[in-house]
C-alpha positions as CSV (number, residue, x, y, z in Angstrom):
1,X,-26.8,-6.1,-26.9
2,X,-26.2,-2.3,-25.9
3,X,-24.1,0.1,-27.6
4,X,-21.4,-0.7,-25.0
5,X,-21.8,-4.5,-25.3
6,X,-18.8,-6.8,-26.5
7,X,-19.5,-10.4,-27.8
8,X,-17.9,-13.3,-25.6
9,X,-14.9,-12.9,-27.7
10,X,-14.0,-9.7,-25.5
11,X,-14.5,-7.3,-28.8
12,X,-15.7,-4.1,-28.4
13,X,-19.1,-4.1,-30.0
14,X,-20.9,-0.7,-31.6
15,X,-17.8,0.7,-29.5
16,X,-15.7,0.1,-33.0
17,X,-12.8,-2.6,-33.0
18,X,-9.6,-1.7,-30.6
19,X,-7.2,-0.2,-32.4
20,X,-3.8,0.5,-30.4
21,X,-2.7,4.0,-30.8
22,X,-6.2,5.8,-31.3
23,X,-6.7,8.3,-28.8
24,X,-9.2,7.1,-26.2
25,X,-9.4,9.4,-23.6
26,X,-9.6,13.3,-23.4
27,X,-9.4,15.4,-20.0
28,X,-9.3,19.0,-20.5
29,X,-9.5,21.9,-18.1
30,X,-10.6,19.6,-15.5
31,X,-11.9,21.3,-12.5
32,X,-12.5,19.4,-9.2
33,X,-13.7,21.3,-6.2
34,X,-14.0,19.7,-2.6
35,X,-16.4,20.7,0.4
36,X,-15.5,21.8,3.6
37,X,-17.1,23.6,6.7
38,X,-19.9,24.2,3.9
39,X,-17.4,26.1,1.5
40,X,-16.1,24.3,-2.0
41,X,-12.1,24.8,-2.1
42,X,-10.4,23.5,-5.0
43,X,-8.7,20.0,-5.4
44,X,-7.9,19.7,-9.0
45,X,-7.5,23.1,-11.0
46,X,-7.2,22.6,-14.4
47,X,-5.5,19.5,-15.5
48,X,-5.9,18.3,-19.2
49,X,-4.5,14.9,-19.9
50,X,-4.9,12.4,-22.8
51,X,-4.7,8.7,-23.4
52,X,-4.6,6.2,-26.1
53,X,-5.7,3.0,-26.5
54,X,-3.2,0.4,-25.1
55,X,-0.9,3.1,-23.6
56,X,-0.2,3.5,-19.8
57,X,0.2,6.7,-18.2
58,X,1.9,6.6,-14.8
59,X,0.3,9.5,-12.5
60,X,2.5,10.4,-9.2
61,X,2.7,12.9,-6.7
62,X,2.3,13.2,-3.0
63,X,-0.3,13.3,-0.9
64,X,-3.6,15.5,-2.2
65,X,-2.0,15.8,-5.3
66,X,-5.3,15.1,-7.3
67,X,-3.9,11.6,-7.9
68,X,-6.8,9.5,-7.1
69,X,-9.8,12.1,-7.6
70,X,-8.6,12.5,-11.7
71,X,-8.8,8.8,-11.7
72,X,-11.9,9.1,-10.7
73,X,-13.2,11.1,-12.9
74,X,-11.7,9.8,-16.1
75,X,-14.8,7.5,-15.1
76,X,-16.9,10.5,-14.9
77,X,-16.8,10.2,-10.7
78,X,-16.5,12.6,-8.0
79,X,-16.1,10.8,-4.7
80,X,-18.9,12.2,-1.9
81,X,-17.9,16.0,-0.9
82,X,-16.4,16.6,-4.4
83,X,-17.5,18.3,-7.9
84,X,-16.4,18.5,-10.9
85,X,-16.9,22.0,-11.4
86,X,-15.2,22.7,-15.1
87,X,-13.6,21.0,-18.1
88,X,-14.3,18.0,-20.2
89,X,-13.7,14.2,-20.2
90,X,-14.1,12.9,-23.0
91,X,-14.2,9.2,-23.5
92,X,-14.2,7.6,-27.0
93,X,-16.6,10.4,-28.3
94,X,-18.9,11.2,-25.2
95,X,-18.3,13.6,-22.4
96,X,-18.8,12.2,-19.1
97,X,-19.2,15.5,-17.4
98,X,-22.1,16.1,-19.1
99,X,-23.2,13.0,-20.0
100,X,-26.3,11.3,-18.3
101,X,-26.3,8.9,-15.3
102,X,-27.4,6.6,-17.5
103,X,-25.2,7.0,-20.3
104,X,-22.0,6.8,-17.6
105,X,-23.6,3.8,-15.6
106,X,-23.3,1.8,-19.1
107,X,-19.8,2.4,-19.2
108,X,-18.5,1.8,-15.7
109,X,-18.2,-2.0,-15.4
110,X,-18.1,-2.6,-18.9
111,X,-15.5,-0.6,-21.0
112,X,-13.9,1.6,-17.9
113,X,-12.8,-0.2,-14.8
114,X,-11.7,0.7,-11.7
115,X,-9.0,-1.5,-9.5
116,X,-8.7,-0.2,-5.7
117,X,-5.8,0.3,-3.5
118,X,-7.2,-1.8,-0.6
119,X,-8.8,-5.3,-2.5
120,X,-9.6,-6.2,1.0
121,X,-11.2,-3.7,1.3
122,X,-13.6,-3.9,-1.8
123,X,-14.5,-7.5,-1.9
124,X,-17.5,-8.6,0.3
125,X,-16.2,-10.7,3.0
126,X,-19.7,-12.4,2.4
127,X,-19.2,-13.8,-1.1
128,X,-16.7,-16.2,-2.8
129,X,-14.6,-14.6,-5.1
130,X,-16.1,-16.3,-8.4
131,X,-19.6,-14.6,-8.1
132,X,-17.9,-10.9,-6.9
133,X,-15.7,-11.8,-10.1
134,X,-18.5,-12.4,-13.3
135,X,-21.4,-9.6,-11.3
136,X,-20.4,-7.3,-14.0
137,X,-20.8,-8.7,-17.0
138,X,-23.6,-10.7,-15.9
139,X,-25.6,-7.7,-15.1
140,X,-24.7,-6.6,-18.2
141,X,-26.0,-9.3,-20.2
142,X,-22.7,-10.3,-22.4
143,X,-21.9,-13.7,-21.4
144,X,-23.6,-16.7,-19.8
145,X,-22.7,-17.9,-16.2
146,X,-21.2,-20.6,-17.5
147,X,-19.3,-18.4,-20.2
148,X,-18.2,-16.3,-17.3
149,X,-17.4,-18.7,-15.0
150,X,-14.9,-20.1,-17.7
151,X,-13.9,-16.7,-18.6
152,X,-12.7,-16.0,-15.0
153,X,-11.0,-19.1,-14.7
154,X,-8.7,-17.8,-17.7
155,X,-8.1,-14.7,-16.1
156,X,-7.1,-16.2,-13.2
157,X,-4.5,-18.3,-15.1
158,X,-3.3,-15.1,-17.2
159,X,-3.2,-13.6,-13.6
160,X,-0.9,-16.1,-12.5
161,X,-3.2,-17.4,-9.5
162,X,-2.9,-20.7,-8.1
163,X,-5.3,-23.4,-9.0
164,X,-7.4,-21.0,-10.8
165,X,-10.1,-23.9,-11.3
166,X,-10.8,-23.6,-7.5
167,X,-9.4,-20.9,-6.4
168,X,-12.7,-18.4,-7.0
169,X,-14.6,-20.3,-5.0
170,X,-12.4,-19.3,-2.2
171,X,-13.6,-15.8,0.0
172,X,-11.4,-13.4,0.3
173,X,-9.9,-14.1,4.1
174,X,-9.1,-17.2,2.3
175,X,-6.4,-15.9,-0.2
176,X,-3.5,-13.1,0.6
177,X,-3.2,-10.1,-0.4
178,X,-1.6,-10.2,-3.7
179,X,-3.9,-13.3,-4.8
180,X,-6.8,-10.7,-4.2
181,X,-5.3,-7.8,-5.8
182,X,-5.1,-9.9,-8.7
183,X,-8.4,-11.1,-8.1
184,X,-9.8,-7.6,-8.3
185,X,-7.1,-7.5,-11.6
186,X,-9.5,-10.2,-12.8
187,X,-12.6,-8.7,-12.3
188,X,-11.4,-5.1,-13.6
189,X,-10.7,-7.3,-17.2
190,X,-13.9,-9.6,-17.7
191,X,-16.1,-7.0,-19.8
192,X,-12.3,-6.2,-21.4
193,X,-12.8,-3.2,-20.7
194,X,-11.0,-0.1,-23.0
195,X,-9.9,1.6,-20.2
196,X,-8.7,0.9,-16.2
197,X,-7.6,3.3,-13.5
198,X,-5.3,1.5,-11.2
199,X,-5.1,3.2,-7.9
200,X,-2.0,2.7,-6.1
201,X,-2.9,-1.4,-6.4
202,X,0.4,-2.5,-5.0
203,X,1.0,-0.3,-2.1
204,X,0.4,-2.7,0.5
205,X,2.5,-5.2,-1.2
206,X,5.5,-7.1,0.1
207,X,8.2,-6.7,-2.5
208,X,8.0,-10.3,-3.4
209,X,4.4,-10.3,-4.0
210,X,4.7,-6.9,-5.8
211,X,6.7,-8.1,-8.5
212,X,3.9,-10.9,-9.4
213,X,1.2,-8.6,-9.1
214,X,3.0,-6.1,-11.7
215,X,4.2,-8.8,-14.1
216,X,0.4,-10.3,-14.0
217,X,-0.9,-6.5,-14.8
218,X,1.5,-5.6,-17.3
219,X,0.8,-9.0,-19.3
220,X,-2.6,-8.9,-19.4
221,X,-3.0,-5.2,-20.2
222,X,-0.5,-5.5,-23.1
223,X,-2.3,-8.5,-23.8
224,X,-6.0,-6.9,-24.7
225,X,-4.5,-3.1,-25.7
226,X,-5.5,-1.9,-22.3
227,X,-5.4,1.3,-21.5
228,X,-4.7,2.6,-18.5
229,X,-3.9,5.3,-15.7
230,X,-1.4,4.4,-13.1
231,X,-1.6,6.5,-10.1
232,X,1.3,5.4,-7.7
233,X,3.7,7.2,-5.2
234,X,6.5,4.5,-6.1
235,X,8.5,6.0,-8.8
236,X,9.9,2.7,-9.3
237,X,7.2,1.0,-10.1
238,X,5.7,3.5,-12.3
239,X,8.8,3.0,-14.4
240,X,7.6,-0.4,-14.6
241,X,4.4,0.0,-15.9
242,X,4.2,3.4,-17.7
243,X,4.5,4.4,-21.4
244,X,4.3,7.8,-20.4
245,X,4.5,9.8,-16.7
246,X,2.5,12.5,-15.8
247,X,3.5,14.1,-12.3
248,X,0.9,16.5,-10.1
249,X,1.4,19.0,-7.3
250,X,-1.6,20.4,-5.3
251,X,-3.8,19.9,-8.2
252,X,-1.7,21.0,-10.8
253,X,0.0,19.1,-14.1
254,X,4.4,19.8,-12.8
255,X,5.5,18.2,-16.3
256,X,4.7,15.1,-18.3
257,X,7.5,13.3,-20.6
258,X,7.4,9.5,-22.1
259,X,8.9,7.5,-19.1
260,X,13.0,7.2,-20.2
261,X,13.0,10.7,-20.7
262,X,11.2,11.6,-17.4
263,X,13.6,9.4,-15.3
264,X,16.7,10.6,-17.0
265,X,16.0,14.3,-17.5
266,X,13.4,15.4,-15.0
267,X,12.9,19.4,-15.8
268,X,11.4,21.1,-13.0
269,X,12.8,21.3,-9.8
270,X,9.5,19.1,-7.7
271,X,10.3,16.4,-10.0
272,X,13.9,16.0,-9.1
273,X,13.4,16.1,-5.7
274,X,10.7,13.3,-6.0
275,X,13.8,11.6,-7.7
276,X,16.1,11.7,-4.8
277,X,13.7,12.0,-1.6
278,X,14.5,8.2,-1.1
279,X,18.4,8.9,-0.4
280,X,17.6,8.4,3.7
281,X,19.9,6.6,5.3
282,X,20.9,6.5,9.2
283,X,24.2,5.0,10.3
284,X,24.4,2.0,12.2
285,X,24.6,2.2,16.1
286,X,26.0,-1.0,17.8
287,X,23.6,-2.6,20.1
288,X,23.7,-2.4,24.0
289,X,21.8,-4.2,26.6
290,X,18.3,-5.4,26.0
291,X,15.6,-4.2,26.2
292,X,13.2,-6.8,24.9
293,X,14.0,-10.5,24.1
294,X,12.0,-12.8,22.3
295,X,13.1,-16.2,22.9
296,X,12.2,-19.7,21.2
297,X,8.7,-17.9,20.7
298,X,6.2,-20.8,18.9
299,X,2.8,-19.6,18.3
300,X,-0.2,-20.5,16.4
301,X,-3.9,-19.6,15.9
302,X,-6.3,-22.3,17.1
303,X,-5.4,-25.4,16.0
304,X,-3.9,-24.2,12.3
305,X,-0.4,-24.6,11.6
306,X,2.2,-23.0,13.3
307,X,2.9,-19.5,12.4
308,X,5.6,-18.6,14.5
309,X,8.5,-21.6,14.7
310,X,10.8,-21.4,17.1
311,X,11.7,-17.4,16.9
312,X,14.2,-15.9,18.8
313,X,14.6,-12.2,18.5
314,X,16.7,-9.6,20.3
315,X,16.0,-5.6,20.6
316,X,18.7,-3.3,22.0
317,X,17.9,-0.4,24.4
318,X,17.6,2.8,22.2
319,X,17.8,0.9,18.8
320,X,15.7,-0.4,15.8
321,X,15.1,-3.5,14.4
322,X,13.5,-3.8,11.4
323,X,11.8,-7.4,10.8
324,X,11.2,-7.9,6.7
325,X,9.8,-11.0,5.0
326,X,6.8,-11.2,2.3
327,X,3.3,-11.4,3.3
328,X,2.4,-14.5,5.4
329,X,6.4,-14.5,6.7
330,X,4.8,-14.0,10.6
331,X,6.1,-10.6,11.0
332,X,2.7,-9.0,12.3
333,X,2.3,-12.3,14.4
334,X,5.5,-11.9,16.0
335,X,4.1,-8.0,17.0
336,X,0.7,-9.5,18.0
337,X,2.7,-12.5,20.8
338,X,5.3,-9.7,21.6
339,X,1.9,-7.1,22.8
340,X,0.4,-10.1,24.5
341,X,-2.5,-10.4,22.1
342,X,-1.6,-13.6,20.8
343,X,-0.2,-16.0,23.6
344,X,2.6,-18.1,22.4
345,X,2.8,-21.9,23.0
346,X,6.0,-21.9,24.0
347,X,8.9,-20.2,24.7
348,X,9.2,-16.9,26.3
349,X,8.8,-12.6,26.3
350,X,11.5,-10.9,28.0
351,X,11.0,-7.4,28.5
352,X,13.5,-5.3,30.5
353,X,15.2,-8.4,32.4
354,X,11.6,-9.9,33.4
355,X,9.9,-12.5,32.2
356,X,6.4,-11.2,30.5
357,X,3.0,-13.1,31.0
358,X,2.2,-14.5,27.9
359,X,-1.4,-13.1,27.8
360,X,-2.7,-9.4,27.6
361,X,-5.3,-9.7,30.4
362,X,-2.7,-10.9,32.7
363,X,-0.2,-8.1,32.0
364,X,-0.4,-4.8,34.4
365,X,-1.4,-1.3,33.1
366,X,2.8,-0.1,33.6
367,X,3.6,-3.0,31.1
368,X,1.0,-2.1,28.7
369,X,2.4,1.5,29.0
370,X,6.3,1.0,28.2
371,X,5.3,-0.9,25.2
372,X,3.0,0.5,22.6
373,X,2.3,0.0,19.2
374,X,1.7,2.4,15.9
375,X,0.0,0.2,12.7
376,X,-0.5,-0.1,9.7
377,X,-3.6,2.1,8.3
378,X,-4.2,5.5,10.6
379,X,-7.9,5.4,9.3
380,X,-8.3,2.6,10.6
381,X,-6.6,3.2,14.1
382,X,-8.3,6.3,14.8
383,X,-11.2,6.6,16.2
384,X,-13.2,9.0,13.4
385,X,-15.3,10.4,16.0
386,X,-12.3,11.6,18.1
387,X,-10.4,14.7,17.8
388,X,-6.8,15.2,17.9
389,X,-7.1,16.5,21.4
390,X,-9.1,13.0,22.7
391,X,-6.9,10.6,20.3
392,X,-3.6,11.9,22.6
393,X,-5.1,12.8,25.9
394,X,-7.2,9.3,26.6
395,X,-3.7,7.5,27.0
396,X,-2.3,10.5,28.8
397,X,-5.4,10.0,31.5
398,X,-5.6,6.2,31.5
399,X,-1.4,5.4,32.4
400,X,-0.2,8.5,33.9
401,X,-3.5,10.1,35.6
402,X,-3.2,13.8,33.7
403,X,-6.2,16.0,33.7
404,X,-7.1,19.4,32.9
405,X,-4.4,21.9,32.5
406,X,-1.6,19.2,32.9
407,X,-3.4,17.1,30.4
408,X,-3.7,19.8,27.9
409,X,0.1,21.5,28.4
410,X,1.5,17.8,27.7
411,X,-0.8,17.2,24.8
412,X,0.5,20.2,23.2
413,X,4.1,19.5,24.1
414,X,3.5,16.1,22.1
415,X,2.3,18.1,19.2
416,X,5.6,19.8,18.7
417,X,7.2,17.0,19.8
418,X,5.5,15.7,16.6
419,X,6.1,19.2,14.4
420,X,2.1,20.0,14.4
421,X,0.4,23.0,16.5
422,X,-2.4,23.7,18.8
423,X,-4.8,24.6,15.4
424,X,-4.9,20.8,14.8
425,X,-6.4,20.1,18.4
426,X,-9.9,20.2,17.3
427,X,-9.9,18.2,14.4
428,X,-11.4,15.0,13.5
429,X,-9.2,12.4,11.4
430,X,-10.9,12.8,8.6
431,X,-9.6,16.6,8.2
432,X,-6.5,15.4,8.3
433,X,-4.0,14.5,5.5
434,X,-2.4,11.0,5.7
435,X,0.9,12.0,7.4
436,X,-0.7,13.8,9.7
437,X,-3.2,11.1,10.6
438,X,-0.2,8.7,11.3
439,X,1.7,11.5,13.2
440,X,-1.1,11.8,15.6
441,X,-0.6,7.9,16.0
442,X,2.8,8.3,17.1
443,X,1.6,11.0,19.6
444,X,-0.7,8.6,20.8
445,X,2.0,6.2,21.3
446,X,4.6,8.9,23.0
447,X,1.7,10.0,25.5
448,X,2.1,6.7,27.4
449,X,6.0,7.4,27.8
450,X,6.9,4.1,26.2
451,X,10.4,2.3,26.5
452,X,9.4,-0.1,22.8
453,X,7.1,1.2,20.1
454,X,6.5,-1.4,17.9
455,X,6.0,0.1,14.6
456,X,3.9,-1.9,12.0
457,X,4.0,-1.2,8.2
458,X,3.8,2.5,9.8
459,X,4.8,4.3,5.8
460,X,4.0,1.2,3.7
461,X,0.5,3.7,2.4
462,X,2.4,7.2,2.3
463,X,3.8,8.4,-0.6
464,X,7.5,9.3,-0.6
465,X,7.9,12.9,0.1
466,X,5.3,12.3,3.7
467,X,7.5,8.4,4.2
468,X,10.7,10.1,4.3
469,X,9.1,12.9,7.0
470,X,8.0,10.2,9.7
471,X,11.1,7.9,9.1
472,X,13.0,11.7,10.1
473,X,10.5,12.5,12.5
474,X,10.9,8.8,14.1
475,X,15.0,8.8,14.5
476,X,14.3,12.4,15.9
477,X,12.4,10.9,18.3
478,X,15.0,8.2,19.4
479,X,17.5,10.1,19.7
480,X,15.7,12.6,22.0
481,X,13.9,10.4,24.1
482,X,16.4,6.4,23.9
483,X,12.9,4.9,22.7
484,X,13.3,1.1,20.9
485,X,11.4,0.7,18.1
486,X,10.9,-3.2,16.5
487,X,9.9,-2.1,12.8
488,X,8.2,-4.3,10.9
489,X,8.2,-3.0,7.1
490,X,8.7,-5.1,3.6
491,X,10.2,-1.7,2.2
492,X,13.9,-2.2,2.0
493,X,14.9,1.3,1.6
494,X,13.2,1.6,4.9
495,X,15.3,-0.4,6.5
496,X,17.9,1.1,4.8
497,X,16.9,4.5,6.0
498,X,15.8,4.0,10.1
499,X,17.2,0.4,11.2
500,X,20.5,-0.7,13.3
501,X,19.7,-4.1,13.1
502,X,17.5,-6.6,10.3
503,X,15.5,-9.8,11.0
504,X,14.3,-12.3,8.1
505,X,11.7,-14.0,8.6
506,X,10.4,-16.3,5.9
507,X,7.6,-18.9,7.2
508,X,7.0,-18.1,10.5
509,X,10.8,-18.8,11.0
510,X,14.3,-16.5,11.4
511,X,16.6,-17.3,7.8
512,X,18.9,-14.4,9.2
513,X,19.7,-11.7,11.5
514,X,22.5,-9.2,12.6
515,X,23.8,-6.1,11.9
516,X,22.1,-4.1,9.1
517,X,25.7,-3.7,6.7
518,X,26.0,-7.3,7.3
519,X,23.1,-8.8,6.4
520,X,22.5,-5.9,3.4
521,X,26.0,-7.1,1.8
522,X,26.8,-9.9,-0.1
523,X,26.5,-13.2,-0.1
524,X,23.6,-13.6,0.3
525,X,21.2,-16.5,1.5
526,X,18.6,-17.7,-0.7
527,X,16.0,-15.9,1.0
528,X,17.4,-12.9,1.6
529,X,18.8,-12.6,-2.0
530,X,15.4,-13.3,-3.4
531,X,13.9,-10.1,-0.9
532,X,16.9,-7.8,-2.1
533,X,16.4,-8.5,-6.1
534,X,12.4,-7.9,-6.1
535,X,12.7,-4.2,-5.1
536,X,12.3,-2.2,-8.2
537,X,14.5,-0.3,-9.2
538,X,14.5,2.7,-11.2
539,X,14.9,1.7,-14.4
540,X,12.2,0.7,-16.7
541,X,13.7,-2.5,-18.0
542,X,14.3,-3.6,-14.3
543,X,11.3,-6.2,-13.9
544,X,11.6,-7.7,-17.8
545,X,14.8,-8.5,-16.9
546,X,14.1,-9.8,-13.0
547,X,11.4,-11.8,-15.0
548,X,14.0,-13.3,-17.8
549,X,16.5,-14.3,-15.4
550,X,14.2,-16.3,-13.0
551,X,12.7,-17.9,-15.9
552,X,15.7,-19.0,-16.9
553,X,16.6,-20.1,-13.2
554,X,14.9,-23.4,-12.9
555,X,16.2,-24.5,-16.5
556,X,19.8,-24.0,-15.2
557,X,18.8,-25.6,-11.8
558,X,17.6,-28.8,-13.7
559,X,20.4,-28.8,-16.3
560,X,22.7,-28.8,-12.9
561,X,20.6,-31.2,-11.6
562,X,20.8,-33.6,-14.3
């Protein structure tokens, strides 16, 4: 074996035993720089951190805080178009800034680990998730395939994954979302490694799922004295996880406390407003006539089961309605047969008093126009390759025939309209921070003149401080300009904070709708109680206790039963 080798056991080899409480980690001075237009401008400016074995430290902050790039270099990383240009990391002895390729190649893999935001996004669609699961340690020489195979299948129990026997030999458009996080979980912990950067790895996460994901992360890191670093935007969750939480601004430490005392005495000014930025909240507006009406919709793709059953769904003129429900619930569906991109099998899309066709290719360019649609992931729904000013003119060209100097006064009246300037017309998405990435989506979407926007998941990846900014910049927008918006979020103080009216969906079917001071106050149905209870809270003993108290559920159910 190597010097970084464990035994099949999981024991750190010439490493030296595990001892909780030993300081593992050492950041000082730590100096990122990042490239642009050829010059290096500075991204992290002299953080120093440090970490123990079996401790958590919760990192938060906004937007190009430094979040993700220190926990990428607690690995000894810089992502392409970064540096590290000063400071020490130190890891159990060695520094990684210095250190050789070699020396930090060992350790990646096999005593530090790395779990992604996006698990879709870092599995190979290619490969089941059993192989993608043991490649580390293989490579690394510490345990048989059949060792690893087995190993994994423990993980997967620990990880609370269903039929963990089978379920690795699954690919990943095979399992949802949380199963894969917690996938990735399991292939972060098969060398046991000493240390683990989560980055953000529950962002995407319906509340429901979140929960199991956290409970599954928390166990098994307590279980092998873990450490780890935390980087989240959720302050709620971070109270979950963290022992201790460090908070950043613009590449700079704010303050760092042990968790209780950071929640309940925050001491600089940044930090308390982090604390209250999710206090949003828009009153209710009774509905009017409608301007979009989904009725008795079923749908399905190909021959699967049904994923829509029988949904009927009304939109007022000038008003949201938030749709919630976990992962798998049929929200997105719903937004797929209401665009046209998914036919339905039966039932029917009304759109202002007429009767939609059910396909897209069959709709005409003025439908396509008063309905548009702002998703998910802005990287993803940009073109990189486009600038700002071609992202908002093509739609201004294709519905409502601008050109030249009309094209270019109305794209920069949708730039205010959207609270950016002129100095952002020539810029590719990728010089663009995340917030303003998505705002140029809803640009996009305005350019057409729309009477619905149907807004998917549209500040499930933006931290708080940037969420609470479009959610403003979106009621802003309705009020000015009477647009509907459905909004399809699993982020209750979302709904809290734009919607009139709620939807839940649960199984491709409606459990309850109406009002959104009805449907958020008690009683509750099953469902809807079981969405409500899973959003964190901010109080570090909130998920032990959610956790006790459904354990103890089905014991009361089957005493009751009995």
């Amino acid at each position: 074996m190597n010097d970084n080798a464990k035994t099949p056991t999981g024991n750190p080899g010439a490493g030296g035993a595990r001892t909780k409480g030993d300081v593992l980690l050492e950041v000082r001075g730590l100096k990122i720089d990042g490239e642009s237009d050829e010059i290096w401008r500075p991204i992290v400016k002299g953080v120093d951190l440090s970490l123990k074995r079996g401790e958590v430290l919760g990192v938060i902050g906004e937007s190009g805080a430094g979040k993700s790039t220190i926990g990428l270099a607690a690995m000894g990383y810089a992502r392409p178009g970064c540096r590290i240009s000063g400071g020490s990391v130190v890891f159990d002895g060695l520094d990684l800034v210095s250190a050789s390729d070699e020396q930090r190649r060992k350790l990646r893999g096999s005593r530090i680990a790395y779990v992604a935001q996006s698990a879709a996004a870092s599995f190979n669609p290619a490969h089941q998730l059993m192989p993608q699961t043991i490649e580390a340690e293989l490579r690394e020489g510490l345990r048989t395939k059949a060792e690893a195979e087995k190993d994994a299948v423990e993980l997967y129990r620990r990880l609370r994954l269903p039929n963990p026997e089978e379920i690795g030999f699954r690919y990943p458009h095979q399992v949802s979302g949380g199963q894969l996080q917690r996938a990735m979980t399991a292939m972060a912990m098969t060398c046991r490694p000493d240390l683990i950067i989560f980055d953000e790895p529950t962002t995407a996460l319906d509340v429901t799922t979140q929960v199991e994901v956290l409970a599954a992360i928390r166990d098994i890191v307590e279980q092998f004295h873990t450490a780890a670093i935390y980087i989240t935007h959720d302050l709620a969750v971070v109270a979950q996880m963290a022992d201790r939480i460090m908070v950043l601004r613009h590449g700079l430490e704010v303050e760092e406390a042990p968790t209780r005392e950071m929640l309940s005495n925050p001491k600089q000014d940044y930090t308390k407003s982090l604390w209250s930025v999710r206090k949003l909240g828009k009153e209710e507006q009774p509905g009017g006539d409608a301007i979009l009406q989904v009725k008795n919709v079923t749908a399905a793709y190909g021959n699967a089961v049904k994923v829509l059953n029988d949904v009927t769904v009304t939109v007022p003129r000038g008003r949201t309605v938030a749709v919630v429900g976990e992962s798998g619930s049929g929200k997105s569906t719903l937004a797929r047969v209401i665009t046209g991109l998914l036919p339905p099998i039966a039932g029917e899309i009304v759109f202002d008093g007429k009767v939609l066709p059910r396909a897209l290719k069959d709709r005409n360019p003025d439908i396509l126009r008063r309905i548009q649609m702002i998703y998910q992931m802005p990287d993803t729904a940009l073109n990189p390759r486009q600038t700002v000013y071609e992202v908002i003119g093509r739609p201004l060209e294709f519905y409502l025939g601008l050109t030249g100097a009309k094209k270019e006064a109305r794209i920069l009246e949708l730039l205010k309209l959207i609270e950016m300037d002129e100095g952002h017309l020539d810029r590719l998405p990728g010089e663009l921070s995340g917030g303003q990435k998505q705002r140029i989506c809803i640009a996009r979407a305005l350019a057409a003149e729309p009477q619905l926007i149907i807004c998917d998941e549209v500040t499930s990846a933006l931290d708080q401080i940037v969420q609470e900014e479009i959610l403003k910049l979106l009621l802003r927008l309705q009020r000015e300009l009477n647009v509907s918006y459905l909004f399809i979020t699993h982020d209750i103080a979302t709904v809290r904070a734009i919607s009139d009216e709620i939807v839940v969906m649960f199984q491709g079917q409606v459990v309850q709708q109406g009002p959104k001071t009805r449907v958020l106050s008690p009683p509750y149905p099953p469902y809807t109680e079981l969405l409500l209870s899973s959003v964190p809270e901010m109080d570090p003993d909130w998920l032990s206790n959610l956790l006790a108290k459904r354990k103890a559920q089905p014991a009361a159910m089957q005493s009751q039963d009995r």
